[in-house]
Backbone as CSV, one residue per row, in Angstrom:
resi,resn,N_x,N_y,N_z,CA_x,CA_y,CA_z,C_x,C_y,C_z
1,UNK,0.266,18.316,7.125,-0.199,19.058,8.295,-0.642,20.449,7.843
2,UNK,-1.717,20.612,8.045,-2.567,21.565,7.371,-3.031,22.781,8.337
3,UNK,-3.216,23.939,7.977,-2.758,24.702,9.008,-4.091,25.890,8.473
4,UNK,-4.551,26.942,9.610,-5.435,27.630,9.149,-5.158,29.136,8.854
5,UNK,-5.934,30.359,8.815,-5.585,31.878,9.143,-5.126,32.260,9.815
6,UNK,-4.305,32.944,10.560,-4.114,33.712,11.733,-5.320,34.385,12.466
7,UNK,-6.446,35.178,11.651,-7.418,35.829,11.711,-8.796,34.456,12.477
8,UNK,-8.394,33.557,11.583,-9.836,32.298,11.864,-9.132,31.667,13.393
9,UNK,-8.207,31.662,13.197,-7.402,31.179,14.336,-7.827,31.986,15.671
10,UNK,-7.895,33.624,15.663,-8.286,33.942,16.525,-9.623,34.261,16.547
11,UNK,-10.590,34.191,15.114,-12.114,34.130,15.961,-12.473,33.195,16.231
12,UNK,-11.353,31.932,15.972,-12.416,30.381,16.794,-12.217,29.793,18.033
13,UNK,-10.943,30.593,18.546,-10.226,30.194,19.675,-10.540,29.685,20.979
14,UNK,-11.277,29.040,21.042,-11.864,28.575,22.757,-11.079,27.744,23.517
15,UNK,-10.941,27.447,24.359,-10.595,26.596,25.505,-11.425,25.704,25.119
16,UNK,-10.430,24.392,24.953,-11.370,22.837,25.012,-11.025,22.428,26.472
17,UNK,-12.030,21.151,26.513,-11.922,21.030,27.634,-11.590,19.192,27.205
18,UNK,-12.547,18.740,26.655,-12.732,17.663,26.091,-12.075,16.977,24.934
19,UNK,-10.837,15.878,24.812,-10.430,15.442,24.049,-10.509,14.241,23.866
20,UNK,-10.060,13.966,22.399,-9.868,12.824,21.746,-8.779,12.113,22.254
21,UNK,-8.727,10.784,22.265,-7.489,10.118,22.604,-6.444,9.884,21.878
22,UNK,-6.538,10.261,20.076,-5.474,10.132,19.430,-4.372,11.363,19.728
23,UNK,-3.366,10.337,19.651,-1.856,10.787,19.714,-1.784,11.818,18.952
24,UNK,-1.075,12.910,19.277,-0.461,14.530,18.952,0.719,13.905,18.655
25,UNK,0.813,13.783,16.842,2.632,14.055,16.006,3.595,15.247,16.824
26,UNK,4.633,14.516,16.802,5.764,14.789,17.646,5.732,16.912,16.958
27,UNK,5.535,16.013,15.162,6.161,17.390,14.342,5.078,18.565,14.580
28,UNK,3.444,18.461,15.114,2.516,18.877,15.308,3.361,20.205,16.650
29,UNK,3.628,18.802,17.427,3.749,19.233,18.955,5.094,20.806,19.080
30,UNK,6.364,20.342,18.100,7.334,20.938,17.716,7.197,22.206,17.154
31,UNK,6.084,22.247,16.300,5.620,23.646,14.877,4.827,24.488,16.326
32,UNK,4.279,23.883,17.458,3.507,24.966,18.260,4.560,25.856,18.913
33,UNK,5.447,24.510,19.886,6.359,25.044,20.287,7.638,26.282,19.808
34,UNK,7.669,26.043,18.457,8.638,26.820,17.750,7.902,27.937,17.737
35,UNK,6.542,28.269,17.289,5.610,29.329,17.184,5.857,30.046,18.398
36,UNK,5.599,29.367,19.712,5.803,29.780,20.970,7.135,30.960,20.731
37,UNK,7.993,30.322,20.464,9.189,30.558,20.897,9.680,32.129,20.421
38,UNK,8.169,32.624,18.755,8.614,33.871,18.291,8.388,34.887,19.299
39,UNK,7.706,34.898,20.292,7.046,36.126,20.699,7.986,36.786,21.333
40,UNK,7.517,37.628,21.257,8.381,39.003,21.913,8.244,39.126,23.350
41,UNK,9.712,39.288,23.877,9.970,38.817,25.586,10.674,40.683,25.642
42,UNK,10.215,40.705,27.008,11.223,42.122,27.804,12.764,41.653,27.631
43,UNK,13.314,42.570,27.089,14.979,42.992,26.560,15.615,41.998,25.865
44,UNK,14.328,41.131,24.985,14.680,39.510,24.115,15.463,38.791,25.001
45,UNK,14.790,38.890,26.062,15.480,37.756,27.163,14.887,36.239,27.005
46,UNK,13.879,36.139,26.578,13.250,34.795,26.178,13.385,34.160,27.324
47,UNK,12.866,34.308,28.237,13.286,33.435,29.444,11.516,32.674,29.921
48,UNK,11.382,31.462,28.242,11.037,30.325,28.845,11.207,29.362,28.518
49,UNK,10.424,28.198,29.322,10.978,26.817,28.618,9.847,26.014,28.681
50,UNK,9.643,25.072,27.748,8.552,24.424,27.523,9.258,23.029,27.825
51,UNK,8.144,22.214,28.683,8.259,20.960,29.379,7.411,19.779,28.293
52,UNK,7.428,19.036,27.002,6.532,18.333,26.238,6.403,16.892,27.195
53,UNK,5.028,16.493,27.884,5.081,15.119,28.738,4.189,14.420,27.558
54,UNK,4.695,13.972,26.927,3.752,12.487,26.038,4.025,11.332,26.254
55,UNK,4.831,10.874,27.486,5.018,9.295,27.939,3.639,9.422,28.600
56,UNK,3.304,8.307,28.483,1.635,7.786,29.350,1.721,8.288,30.703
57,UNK,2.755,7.418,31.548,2.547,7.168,32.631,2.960,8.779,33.665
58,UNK,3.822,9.618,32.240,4.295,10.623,33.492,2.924,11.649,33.190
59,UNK,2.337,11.457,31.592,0.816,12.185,31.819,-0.363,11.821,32.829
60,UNK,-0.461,10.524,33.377,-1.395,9.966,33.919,-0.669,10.620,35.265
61,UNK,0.551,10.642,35.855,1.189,10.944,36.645,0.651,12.399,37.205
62,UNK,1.420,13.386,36.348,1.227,15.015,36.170,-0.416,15.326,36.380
63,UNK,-0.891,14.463,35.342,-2.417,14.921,35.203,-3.094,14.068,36.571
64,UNK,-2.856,13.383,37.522,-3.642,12.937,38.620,-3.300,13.923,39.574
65,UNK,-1.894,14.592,39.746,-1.473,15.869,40.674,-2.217,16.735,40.538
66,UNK,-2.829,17.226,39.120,-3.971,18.590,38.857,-4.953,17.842,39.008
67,UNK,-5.529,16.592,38.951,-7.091,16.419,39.191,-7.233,16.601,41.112
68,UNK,-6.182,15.574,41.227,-6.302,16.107,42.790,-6.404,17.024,43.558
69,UNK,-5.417,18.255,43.174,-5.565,19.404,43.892,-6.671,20.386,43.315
70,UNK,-7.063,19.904,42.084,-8.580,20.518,41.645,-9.750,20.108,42.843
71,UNK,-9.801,18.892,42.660,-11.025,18.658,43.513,-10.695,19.043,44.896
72,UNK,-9.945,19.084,45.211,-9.444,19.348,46.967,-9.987,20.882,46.992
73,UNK,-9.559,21.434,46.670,-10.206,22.633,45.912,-11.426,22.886,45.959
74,UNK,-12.112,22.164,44.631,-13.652,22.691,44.714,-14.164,21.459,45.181
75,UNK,-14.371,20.518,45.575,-14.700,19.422,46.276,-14.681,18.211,45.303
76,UNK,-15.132,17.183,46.056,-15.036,15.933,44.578,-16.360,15.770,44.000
77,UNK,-17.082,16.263,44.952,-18.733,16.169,44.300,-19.036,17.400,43.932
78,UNK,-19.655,17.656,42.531,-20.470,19.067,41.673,-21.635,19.649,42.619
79,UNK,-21.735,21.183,43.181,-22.837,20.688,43.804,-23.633,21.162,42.692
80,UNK,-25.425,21.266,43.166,-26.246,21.323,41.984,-25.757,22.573,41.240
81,UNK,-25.926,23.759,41.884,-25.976,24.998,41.429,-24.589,25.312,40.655
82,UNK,-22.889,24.369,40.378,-22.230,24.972,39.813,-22.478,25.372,38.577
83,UNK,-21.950,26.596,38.435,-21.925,27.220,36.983,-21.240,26.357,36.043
84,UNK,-21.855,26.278,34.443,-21.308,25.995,33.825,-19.610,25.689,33.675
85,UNK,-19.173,27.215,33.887,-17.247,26.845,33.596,-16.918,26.173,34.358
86,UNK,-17.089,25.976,35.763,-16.776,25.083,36.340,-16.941,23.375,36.389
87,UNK,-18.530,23.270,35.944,-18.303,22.316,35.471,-17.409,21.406,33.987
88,UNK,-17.202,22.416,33.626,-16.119,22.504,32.406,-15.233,22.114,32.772
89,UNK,-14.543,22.512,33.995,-13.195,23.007,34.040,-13.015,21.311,35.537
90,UNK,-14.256,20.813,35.886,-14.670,20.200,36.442,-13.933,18.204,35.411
91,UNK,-14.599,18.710,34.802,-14.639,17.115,33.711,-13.001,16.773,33.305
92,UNK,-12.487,18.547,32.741,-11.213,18.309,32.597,-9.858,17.762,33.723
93,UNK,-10.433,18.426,34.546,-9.734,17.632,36.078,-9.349,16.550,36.002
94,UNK,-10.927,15.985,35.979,-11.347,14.418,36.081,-10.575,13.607,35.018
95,UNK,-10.388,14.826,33.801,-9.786,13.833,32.665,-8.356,14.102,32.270
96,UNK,-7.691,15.035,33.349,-6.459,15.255,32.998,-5.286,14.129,32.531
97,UNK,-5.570,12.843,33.403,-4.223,12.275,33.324,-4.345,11.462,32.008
98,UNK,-5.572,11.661,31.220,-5.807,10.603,30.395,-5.953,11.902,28.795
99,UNK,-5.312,13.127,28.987,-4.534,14.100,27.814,-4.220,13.564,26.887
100,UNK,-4.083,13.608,25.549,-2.914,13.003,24.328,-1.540,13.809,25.112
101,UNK,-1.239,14.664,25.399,0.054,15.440,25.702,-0.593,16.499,26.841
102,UNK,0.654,16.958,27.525,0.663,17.903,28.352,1.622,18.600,27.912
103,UNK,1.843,19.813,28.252,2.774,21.041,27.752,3.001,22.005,29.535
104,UNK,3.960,21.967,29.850,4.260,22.645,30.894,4.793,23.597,30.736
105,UNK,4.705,25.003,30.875,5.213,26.871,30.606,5.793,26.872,31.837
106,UNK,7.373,27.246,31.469,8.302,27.419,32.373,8.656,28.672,31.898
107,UNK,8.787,29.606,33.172,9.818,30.781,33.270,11.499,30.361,33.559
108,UNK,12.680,30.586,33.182,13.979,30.486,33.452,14.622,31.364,33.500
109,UNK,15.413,31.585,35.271,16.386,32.765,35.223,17.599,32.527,34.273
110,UNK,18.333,32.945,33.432,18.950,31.917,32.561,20.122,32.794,33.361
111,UNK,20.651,33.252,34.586,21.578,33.446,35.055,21.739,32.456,36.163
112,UNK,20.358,31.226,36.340,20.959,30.603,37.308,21.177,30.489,38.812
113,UNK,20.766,32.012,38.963,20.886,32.354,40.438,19.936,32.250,41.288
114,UNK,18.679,32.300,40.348,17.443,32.087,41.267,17.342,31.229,42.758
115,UNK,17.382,31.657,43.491,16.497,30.384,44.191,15.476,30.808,45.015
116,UNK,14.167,29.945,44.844,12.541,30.411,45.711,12.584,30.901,46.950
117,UNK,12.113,31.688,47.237,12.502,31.953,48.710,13.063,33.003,49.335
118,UNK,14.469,33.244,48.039,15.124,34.098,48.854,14.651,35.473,49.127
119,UNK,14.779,36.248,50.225,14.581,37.101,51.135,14.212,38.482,49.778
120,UNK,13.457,39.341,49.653,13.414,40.383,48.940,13.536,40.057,47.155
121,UNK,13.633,38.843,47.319,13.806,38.142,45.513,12.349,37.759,45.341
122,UNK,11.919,38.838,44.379,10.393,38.579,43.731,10.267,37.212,43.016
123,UNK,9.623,36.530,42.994,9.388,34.881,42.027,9.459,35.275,40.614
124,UNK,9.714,34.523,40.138,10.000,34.396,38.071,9.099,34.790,37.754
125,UNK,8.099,34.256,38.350,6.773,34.219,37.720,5.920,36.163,37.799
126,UNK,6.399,36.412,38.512,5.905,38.250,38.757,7.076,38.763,38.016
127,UNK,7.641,38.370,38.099,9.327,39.128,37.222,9.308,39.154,35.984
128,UNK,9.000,38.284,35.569,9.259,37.699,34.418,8.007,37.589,33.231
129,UNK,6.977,37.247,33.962,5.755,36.345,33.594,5.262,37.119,31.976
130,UNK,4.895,38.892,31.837,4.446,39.393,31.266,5.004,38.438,29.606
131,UNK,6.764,38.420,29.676,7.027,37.538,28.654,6.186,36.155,28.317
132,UNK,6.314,35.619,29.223,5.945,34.019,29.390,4.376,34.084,28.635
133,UNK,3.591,34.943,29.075,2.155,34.919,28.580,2.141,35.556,27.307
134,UNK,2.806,36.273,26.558,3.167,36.249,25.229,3.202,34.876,24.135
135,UNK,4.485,34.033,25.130,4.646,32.803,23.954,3.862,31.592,24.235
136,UNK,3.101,31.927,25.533,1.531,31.186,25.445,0.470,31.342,24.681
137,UNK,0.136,32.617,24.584,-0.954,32.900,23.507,-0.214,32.403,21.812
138,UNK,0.931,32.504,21.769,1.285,32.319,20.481,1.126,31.081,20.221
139,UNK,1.743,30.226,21.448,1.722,28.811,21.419,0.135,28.202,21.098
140,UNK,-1.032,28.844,21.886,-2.048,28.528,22.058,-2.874,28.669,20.229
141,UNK,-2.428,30.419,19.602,-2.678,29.932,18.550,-2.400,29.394,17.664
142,UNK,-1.146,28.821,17.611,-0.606,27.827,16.748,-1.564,26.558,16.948
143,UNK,-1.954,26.102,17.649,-2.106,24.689,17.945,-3.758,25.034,17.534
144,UNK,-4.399,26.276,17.745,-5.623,26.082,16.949,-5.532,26.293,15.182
145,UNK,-4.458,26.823,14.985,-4.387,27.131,13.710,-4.197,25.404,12.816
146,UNK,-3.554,24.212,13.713,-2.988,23.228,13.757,-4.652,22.178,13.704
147,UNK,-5.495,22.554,14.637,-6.557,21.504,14.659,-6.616,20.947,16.166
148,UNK,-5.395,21.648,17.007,-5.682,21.500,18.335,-6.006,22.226,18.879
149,UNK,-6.389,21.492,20.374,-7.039,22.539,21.215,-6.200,22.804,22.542
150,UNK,-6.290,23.270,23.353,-5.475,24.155,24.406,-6.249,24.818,25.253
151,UNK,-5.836,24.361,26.757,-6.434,25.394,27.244,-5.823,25.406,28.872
152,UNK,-5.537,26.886,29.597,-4.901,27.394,30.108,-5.283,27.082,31.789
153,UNK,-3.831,26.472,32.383,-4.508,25.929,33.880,-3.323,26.491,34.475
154,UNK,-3.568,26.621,35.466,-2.732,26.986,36.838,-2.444,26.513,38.084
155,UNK,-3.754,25.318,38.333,-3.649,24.994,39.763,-2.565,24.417,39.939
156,UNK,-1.584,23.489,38.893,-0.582,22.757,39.008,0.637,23.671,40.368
157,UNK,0.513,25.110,40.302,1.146,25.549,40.923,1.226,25.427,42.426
158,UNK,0.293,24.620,42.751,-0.238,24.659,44.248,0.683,23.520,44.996
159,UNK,1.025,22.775,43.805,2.139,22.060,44.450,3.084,21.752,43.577
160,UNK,3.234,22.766,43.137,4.804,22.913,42.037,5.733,21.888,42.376
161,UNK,6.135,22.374,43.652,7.527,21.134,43.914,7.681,19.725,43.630
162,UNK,6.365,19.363,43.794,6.222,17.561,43.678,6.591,18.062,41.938
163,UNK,6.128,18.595,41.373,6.217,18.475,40.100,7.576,18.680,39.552
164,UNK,7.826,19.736,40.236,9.145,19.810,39.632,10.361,19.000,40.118
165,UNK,10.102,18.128,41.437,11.058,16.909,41.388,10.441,16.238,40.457
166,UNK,9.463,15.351,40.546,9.053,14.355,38.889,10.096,14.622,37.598
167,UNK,9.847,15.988,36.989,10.614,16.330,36.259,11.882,16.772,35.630
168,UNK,12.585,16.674,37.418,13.814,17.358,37.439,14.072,18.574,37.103
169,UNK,13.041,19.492,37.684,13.188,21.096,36.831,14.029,21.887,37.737
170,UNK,15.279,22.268,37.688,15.942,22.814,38.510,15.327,24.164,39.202
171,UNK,16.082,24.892,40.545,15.696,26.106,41.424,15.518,27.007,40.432
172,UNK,16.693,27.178,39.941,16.136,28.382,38.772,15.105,28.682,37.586
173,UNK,14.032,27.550,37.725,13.035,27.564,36.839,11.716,27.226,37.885
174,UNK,10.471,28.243,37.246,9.462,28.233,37.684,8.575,28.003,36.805
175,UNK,7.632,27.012,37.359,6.522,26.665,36.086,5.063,27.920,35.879
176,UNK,4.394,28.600,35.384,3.328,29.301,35.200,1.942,28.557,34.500
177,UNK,2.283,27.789,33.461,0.901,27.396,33.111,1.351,25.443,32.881
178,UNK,0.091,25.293,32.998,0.127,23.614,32.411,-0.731,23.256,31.269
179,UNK,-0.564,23.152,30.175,-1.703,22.994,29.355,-2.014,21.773,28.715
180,UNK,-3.019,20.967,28.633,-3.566,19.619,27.865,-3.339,20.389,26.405
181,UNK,-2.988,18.905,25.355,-2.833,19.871,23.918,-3.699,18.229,23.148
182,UNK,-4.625,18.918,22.532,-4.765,17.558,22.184,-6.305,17.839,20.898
183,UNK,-6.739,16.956,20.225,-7.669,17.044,19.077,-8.662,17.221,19.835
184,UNK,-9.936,18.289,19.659,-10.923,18.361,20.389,-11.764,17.603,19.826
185,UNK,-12.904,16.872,21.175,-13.979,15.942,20.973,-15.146,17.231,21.685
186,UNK,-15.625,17.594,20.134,-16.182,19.149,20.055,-15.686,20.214,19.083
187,UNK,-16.238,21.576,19.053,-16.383,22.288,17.919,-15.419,23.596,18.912
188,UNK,-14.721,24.270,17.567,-14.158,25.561,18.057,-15.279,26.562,18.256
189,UNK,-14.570,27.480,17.334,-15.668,28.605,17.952,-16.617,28.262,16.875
190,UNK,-17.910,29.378,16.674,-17.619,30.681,17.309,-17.481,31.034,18.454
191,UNK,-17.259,31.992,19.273,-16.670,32.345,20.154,-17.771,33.274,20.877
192,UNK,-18.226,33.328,21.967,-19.038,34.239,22.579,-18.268,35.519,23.401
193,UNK,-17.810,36.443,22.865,-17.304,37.613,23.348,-18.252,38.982,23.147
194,UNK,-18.102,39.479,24.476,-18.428,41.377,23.880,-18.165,41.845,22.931
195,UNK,-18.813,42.817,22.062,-18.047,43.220,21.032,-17.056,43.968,21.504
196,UNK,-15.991,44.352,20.752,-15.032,45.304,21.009,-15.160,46.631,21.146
197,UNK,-16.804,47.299,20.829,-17.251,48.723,20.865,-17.015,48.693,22.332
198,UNK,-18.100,47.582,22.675,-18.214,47.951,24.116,-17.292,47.910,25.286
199,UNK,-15.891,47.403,25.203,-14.765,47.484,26.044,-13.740,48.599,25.270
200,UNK,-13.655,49.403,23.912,-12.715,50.192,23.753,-13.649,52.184,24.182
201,UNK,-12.604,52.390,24.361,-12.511,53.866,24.651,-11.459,54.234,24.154
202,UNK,-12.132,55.573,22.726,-10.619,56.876,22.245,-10.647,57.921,22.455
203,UNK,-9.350,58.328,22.940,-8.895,59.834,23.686,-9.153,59.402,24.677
204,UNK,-10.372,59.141,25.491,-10.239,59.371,26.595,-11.686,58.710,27.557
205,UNK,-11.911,57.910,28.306,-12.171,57.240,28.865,-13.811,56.919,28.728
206,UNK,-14.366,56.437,27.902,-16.157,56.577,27.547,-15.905,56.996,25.933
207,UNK,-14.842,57.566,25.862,-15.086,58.405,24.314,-15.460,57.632,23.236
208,UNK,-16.067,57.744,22.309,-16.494,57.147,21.120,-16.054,58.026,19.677
């Protein structure tokens, strides 16, 4: 298992959308997750947890809950004029339940006390989250450094609960991202970004 730069890792980094159907090694799936797991959390609280779904039926499962509430969403028919990402983000819907793996990003109160709802108790996910999106990006570049691809969804949240009975994810855990992990059918980067002149400012706001 052959692995790339840190540096190439992040200039090739794209969001796939489109995968291959071969199976993601368990030890593949494990080396991301562990990667995940270095990043640096507020007061090394580490408060997340990663959900690995590679049984068929609970991916075909999970992944028909996000195609559904995708299209409910933006409708089931493309109209002419959508933009590109969407149609991107369109196909993957369509092709969620049929992933090599899914990866579910859980926040955890690890005191337990959580529960949704309660009165003046902010959600995990605002509390917490700034950590959580740390050992996503880490996670995310591991798995390109790896030869996989990744890429970052949210709608799953729209109906969290069904999901998190499926999975048995107790009150005190909230899910934030859902991600397909799998060999891309397609090319990484290069990457189409601004340069960095044009979004930094030093001293002071325009400065060059």
């Amino acid at each position: 298992m052959s692995d790339i730069g840190l540096f190439d890792a992040i200039y090739s980094q794209r969001a796939i959308t489109r995968y291959r159907s071969d199976p993601v090694p368990r030890e593949a799936i494990e080396k991301v997750i562990e990667a995940a797991t270095k990043a640096p959390s507020g007061g090394n609280t580490q408060p997340w947890h990663f959900v690995v779904i590679t049984d068929r039926e609970l991916v075909a499962r999970i992944g028909g809950i996000y195609r559904d509430k995708w299209l409910e969403r933006r409708g089931a028919e493309a109209p002419a004029d959508e933009p590109a990402a969407y149609r991107a983000a369109r196909y993957l819907a369509n092709h969620m339940p049929e992933a090599p793996a899914l990866i579910l990003v859980c926040v955890v109160d690890h005191t337990k006390t959580y529960r949704p709802g309660t009165p003046g108790e902010p959600a995990l996910r605002e509390r917490l989250g700034s950590s959580i999106w740390l050992a996503a990006q880490n996670m995310f570049l591991a798995a390109r450094g790896l030869g996989l691809g990744t890429r970052l969804t949210t709608t799953h949240t729209q109906c969290e609960q069904e999901i998190k009975d499926i999975l048995g994810l107790p009150d005190y855990v909230e899910t934030v991202a859902l991600t397909p992990l799998g060999y891309p059918r397609g090319r990484f980067g290069p990457t189409d970004r601004k340069p960095a002149s044009q979004v930094t400012s030093w001293n002071r706001w325009g400065g060059s």
